[in-house]
C-alpha positions as CSV (number, residue, x, y, z in Angstrom):
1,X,-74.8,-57.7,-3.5
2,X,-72.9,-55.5,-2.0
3,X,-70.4,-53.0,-4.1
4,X,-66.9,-52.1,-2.7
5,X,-64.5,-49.7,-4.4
6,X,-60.7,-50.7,-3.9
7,X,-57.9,-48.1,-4.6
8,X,-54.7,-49.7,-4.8
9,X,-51.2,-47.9,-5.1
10,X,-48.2,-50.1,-5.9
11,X,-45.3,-50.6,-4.1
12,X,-41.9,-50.6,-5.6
13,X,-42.2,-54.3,-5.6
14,X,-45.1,-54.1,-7.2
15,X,-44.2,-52.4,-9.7
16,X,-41.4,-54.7,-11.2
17,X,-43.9,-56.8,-11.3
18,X,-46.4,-55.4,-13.2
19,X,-43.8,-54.1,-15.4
20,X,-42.3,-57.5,-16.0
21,X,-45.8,-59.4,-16.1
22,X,-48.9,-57.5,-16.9
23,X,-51.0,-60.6,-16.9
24,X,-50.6,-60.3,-13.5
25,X,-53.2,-57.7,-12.9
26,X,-55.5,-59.9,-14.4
27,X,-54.3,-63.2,-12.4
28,X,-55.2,-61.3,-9.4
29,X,-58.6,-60.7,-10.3
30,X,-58.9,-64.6,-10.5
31,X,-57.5,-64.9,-7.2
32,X,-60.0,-61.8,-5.8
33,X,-62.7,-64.5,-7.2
34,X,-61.2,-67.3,-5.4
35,X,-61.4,-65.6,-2.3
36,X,-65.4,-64.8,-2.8
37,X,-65.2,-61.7,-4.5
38,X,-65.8,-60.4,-7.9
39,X,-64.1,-57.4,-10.1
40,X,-67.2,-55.7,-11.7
41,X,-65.2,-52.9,-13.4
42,X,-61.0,-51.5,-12.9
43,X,-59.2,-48.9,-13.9
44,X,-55.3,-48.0,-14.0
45,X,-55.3,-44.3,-13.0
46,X,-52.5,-41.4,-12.7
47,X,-51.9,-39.9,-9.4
48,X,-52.2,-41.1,-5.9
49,X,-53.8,-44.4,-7.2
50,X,-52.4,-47.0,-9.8
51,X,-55.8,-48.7,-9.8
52,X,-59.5,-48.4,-8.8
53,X,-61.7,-51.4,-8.7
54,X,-65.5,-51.6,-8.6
55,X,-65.6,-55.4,-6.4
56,X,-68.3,-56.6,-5.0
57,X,-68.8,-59.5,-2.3
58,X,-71.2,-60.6,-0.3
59,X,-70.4,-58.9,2.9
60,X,-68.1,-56.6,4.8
61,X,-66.2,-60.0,6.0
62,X,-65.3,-61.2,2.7
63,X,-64.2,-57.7,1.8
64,X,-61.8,-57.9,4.8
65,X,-60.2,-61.3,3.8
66,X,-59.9,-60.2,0.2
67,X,-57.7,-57.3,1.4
68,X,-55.9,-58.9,4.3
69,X,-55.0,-61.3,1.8
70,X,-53.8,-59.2,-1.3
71,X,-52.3,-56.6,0.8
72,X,-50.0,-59.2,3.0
73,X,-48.3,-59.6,0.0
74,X,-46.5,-56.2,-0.1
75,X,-46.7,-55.5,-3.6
76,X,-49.9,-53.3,-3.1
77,X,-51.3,-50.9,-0.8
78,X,-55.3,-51.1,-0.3
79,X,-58.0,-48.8,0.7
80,X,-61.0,-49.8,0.4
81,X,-64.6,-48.0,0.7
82,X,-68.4,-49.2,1.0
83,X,-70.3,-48.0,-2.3
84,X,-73.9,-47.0,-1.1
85,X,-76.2,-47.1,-4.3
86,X,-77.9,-43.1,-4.2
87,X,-81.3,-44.1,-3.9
88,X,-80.7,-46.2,-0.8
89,X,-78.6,-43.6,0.5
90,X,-81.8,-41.7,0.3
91,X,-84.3,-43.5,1.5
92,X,-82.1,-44.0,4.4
93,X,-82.6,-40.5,5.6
């Protein structure tokens, strides 16, 4: 299946939440599942991201609704990249 990774930075808004509910982060990942997705591994990080997530979803559409849809809600920013296993990277070329 395919892997994504997600780095996410918090909003002020976002923030207060977490702060206020930390089970949130996890409530999230239910809803990421929902959507057709699955969190394989995260991470909270210092610097420019609060979180990375390892997702993956069974194609580049999903990905897209999964991110549309969390990031509509303003508490977190998204970018999101294709993970390309090394050895299929390889034998690509």
């Amino acid at each position: 299946m395919p892997t994504y990774i997600m780095l996410s930075t918090l909003t002020p808004e976002g923030v207060q939440t977490i702060k206020n509910n930390p089970a949130r982060i996890r409530e999230v990942n239910s809803e990421i599942e929902q959507l057709g997705a699955t969190v394989k591994a995260q991470w909270a990080t210092l610097g420019r991201f609060d979180f990375i997530n390892v997702v993956e979803a069974p194609d580049e559409a999903t990905m897209a609704r999964v991110s549309l849809e969390l990031g509509s809600r303003g508490t977190v920013r998204y970018e999101t990249l294709s993970a390309i296993p090394v050895d299929e990277f390889i034998a690509s070329l």
